[in-house]
Every structure is written in C-alpha cells, then in structure tokens.
N, C-alpha and C positions, 0 to 999 in steps of 0.2 A: 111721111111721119107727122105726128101731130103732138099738140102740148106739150110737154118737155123732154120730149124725146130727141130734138134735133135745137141743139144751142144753135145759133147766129151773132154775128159778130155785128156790132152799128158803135162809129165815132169810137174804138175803144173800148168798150163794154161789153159785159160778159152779160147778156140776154136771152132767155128762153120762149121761144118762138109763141105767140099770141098771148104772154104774160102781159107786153106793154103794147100801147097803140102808138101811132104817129102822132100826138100832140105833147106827146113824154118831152120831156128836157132831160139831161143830163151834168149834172153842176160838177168841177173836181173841186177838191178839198186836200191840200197838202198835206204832208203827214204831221200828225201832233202827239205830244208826249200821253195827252188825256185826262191830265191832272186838271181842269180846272172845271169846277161843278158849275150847275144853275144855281146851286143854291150859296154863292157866292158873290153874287147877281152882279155879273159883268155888265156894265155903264150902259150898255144895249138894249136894256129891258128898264122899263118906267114901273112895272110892280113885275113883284113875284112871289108865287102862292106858298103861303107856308112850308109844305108839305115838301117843295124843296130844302128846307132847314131840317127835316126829320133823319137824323142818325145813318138810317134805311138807305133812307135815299139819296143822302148829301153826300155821295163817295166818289173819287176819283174813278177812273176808267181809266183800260190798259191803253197804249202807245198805238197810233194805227200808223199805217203806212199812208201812203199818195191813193185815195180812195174816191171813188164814185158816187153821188147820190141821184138819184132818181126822182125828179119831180113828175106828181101823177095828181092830175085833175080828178076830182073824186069819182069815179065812176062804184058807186054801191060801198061796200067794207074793203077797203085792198088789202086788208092785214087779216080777215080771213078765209082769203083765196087758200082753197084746201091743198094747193101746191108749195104755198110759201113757208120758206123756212126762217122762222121768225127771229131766229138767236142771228141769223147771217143777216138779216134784214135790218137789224138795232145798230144804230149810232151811239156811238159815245156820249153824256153830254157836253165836253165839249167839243167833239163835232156839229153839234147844234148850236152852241152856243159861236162856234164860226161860221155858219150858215148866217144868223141871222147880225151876226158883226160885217161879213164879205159880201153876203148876198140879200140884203133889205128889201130890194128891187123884184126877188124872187119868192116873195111872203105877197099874200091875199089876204084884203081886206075884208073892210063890208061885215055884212053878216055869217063871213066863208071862215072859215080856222086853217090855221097851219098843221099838220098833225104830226109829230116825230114821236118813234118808237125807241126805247130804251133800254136795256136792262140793268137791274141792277139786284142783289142779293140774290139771285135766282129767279126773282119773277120778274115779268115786261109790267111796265108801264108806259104812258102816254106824256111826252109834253105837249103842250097846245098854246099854239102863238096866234094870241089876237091883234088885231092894229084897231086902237082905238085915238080918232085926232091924230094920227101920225105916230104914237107912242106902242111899242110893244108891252105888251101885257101876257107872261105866262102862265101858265094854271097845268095842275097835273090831274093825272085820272090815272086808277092802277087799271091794269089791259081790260079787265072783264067789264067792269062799268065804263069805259073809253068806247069797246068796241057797243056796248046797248046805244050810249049817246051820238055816236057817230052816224047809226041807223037813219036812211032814208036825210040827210044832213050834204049838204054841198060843202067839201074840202077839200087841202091839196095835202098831198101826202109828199112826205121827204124817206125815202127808201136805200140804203146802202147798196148800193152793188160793186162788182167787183170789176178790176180796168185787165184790160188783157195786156201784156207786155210780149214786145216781138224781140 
C-alpha cells in the first residue's frame, strides 16, 4: 500500500506512511486551556507584528488535549502537500506560543523561519518565528501570501499531529 493508505505508528504518533522522513522530530505539548493569544505578546517574543492585535485575529483558541507537534525541515511547501488536512494540521496560538516559551532550542535561526499554521475566524494563517541576536521576532502572513513567500525558502515547519494512546 502506499501514501495514505496504510497509517504507521513511530514514538506515539499517529503518521501516514511517506508523509514524514527520518529527520522529522516530534515535540509533546501538554494540554492547554488556549486562551492566551500572540497578540498578547507573551515575554518570549522581542516584537510582535501588528496584525496580531487585529480583532480577527487576536482570539483565544479552544482547549487542546496532550498533543503532538511535528518538526519538519522545509523540504518545498509542506502545507500544501495535496494530502494534508489543514484544519487538523493548526496549532492553537497558544500552542505556539508554548513552543517557543518550552522549546527555544527547537526554533531556526539564520536566514531560516519558523513556520506555524493557525486558524482563526475561518481562514488559516501563518505565524512566522524569526531569531534575530538571540531575540524572537514574530510576523504574520494570511495562508495564501504565506504559502507564495514560503516558495523555494529554507524553513522548519511546526505541524500538529495526533499521539496514539494504548
């Protein structure tokens, strides 16, 4: 069987077979209520782009459970691999905003970007984590202009997936 035809199980996680490669990571993130936005700008982040303070977009998220994320070295656009379901693929923000409070260590510098997917009001959007001098800097893009500047771009993608429980 081939592409998503035949799930496989690795460390807990619920994977579909040639989605990910061997240099994937796997981060957990305990469960959060989801109330606390970016644009709130938790002590972690040195600037934050306007466009988080925008009505739209400055909203709480629902309560997640003990969840997965997926670190993935940019190989091309991963967010529009024509298998991925994108609503299942979005982090809270603050599940991002625990990422980069828990996991510092696991953000790309340089000239590389962090990429996390979100949704909110009904459309996806992009946060984007820069390290500039050691300081996090995030900046947004709504999904369609995210996914043009992403093009042909070295990144690591932070991706939700789901943990198996036995």
């Amino acid at each position: 069987m081939r592409g998503n035809q035949n799930p496989s199980i690795l460390d807990g996680i619920v994977k579909q077979e040639n989605e990910f490669n061997t240099h994937d990571q796997v981060l957990i993130l305990e469960a959060s209520d989801g109330k606390r936005t970016i644009g709130q700008h938790p002590a972690c982040y040195e600037r934050v782009s306007g466009k988080f303070k925008d009505p739209l977009v400055n909203q709480p998220g629902k309560a997640t459970p003990k969840l997965g994320v997926l670190v993935n070295d940019g190989r091309g656009n991963f967010f529009r691999h024509k298998n991925r379901d994108l609503l299942g693929s979005c982090l809270t923000q603050d599940n991002i905003n625990h990422i980069c409070e828990i996991y510092p260590d696991k953000l790309v510098s340089s000239a590389r970007r962090n990429i996390f997917l979100f949704e909110e009001g009904g459309k996806f959007h992009f946060a984007i984590v820069c390290i500039l001098d050691g300081k996090l800097l995030i900046e947004y893009a709504d999904y369609e202009k995210g996914v043009l500047m992403l093009l042909g771009k070295k990144h690591r993608s932070f991706v939700k997936v789901d943990i198996v429980t036995k």
